[in-house]
ZAMARGU-4260 file (C-alpha; in steps of 0.2 Angstrom, whole numbers, plus 5000, padded with zeros to 4 digits):
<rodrens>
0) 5000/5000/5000 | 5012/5014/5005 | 5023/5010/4990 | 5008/5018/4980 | 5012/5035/4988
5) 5031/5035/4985 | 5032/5051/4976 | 5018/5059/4981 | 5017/5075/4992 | 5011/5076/5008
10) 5006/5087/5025 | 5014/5083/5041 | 5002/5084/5055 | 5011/5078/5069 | 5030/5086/5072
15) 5043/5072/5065 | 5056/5071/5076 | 5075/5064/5078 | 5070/5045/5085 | 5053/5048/5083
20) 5038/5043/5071 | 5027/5059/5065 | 5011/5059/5054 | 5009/5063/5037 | 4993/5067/5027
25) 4992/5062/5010 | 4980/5063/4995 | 4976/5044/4989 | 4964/5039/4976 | 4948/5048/4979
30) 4955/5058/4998 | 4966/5057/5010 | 4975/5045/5020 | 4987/5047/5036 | 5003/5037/5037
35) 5017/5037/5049 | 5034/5045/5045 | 5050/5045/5048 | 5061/5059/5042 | 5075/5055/5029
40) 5088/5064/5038 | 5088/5056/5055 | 5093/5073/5061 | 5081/5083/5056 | 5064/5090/5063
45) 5049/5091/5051 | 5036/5102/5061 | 5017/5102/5058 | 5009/5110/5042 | 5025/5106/5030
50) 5024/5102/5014 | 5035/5083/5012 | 5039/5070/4997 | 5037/5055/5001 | 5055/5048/4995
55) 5053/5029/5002 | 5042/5015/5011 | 5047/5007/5026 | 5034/4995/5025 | 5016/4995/5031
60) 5008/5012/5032 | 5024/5020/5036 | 5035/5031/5025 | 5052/5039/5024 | 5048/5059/5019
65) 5059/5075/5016 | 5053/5091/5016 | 5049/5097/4998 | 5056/5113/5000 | 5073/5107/5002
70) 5071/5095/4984 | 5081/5099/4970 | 5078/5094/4951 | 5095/5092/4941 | 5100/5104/4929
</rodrens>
């Protein structure tokens, strides 16, 4: 299932944090579904309300996210 959102954007609704699972909202088929995440850079902190791609699937319905401001498209 959460290999059909890699790729997609989502909302964070709950803060990700270093260590810690967060929530991410995304848009699926016809609404929206809620997914744990887990920020790609361990280090990081994702706070509520921040646009995210999802970049991978940890299985389940939980997925690996990076903020979408910080992607880059190659030149």
């Amino acid at each position: 299932m959460s290999l059909d959102v890699v790729g997609r954007l989502g909302r964070v609704t709950a803060d990700i944090t270093p260590g810690h699972l967060g929530e991410v909202l995304v848009e699926v088929r016809q609404g929206t579904e809620r997914f744990l995440a887990r920020a790609a850079d361990r280090e990081a902190t994702i706070p509520r309300h921040t646009q995210v791609l999802i970049v991978g699937s940890l299985g389940g319905r939980t997925v690996e996210v990076a903020p979408a401001d910080t992607m880059r498209l190659p030149r």
